[in-house]
N, C-alpha and C positions, 0 to 999 in steps of 0.2 A: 130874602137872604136865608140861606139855608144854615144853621146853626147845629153845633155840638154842645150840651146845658155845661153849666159849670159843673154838674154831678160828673161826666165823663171827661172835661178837662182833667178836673182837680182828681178823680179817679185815677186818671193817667199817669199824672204827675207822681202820685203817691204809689201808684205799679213800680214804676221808671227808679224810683227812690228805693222801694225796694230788692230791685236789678240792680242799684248800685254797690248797694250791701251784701246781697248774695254773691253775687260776681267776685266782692273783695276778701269773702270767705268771713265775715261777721257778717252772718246771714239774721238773725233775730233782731229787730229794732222796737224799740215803742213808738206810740201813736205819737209822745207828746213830742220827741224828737223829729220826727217826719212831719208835725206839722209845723215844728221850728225852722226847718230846714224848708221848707214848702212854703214859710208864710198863708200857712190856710187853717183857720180856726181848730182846735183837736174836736170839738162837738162836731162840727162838719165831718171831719176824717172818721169819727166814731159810728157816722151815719152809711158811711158809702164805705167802711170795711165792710161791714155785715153782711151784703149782699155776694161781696166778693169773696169772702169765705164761706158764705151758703153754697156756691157753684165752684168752689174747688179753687179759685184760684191762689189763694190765700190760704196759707194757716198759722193759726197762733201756739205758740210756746210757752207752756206755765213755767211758775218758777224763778229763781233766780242768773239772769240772764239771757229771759223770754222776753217776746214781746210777738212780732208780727214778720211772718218772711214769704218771701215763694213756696206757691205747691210745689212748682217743678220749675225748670230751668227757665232762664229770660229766655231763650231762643225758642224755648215752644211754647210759648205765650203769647198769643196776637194782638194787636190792637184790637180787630174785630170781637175775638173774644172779653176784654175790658167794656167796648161800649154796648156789646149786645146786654152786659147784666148790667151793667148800669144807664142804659138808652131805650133798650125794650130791644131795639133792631136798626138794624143799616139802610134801611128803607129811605127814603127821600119823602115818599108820603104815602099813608093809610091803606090807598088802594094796592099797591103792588104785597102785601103782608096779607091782607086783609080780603078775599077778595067779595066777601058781603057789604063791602062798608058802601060800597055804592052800585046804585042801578044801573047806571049809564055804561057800568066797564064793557058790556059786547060791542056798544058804539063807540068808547072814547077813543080816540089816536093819541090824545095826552097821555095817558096808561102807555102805551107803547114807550112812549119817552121816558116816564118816570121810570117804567121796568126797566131800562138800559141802561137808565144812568144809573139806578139805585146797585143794578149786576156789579158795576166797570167800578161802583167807587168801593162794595161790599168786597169786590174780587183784591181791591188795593190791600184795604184793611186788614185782607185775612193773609198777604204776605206779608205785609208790616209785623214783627215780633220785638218785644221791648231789648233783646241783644242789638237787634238792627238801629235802635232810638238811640239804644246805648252808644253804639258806635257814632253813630252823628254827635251826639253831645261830646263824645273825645275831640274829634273833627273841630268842631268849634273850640273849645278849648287850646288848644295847640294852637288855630287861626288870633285869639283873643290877643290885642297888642299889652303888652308888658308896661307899666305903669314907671312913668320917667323919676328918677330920683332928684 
């Protein structure tokens, strides 16, 4: 099974949260509210901001009324971009990244496979932008049935 860790879930999660806030034009949030709203520990959130405002995609706000927003808009932000800094890379496995990691890559035809699929799922990724997440989660919302009185 080929997995995304919890670091680039709940990364995700915490992007998409704040797409929701900047979209609504209260673009600055805190941690501890986004992990309120997230149900994800704030020590965990405080671990996997860092990275993402090393690489820009984040910035924080001092001050009264600061906290954490987008560098730049949800529509130019990709998935691919969120798990590359929190996954290492879109790769499916080592070799297609890497191509020291192993001796056999002149012989493998498994390599061929991995490099194809790792292209076609990387190529997904990097149209996915958290505007586009956004819009699915309205989508659902509107679908959600209405709770009977």
């Amino acid at each position: 099974m080929i997995r995304v860790s919890t670091k680039g879930r709940y990364g995700t999660r915490l992007m998409l949260n704040l797409a929701r806030h900047y979209n609504s034009g209260n673009r600055a949030v805190i941690l501890r509210n986004i992990a309120a709203d997230e149900e994800i520990s704030i020590r965990y959130l405080e671990q996997i901001i860092i990275p993402l405002k090393i690489h820009k995609l984040v910035k924080s706000i001092r001050g009264a009324g600061g906290g954490y927003t987008l560098a730049r808009k949800p529509s130019e932000i990709t998935i691919c971009e969120i798990l590359e800094v929190l996954e290492g890379n879109c790769a499916l496995v080592d070799c297609v990244e890497d191509k020291d990691f192993c001796d056999r890559l002149p012989s493998c035809a498994a390599y061929e496979i991995w490099k194809e699929a790792s292209q076609i799922l990387k190529s997904y990724f990097q149209r996915v932008t958290l505007q586009y997440v956004l819009e699915i989660c309205v989508r659902k919302q509107k679908a959600k049935p209405k709770a009977r009185r």
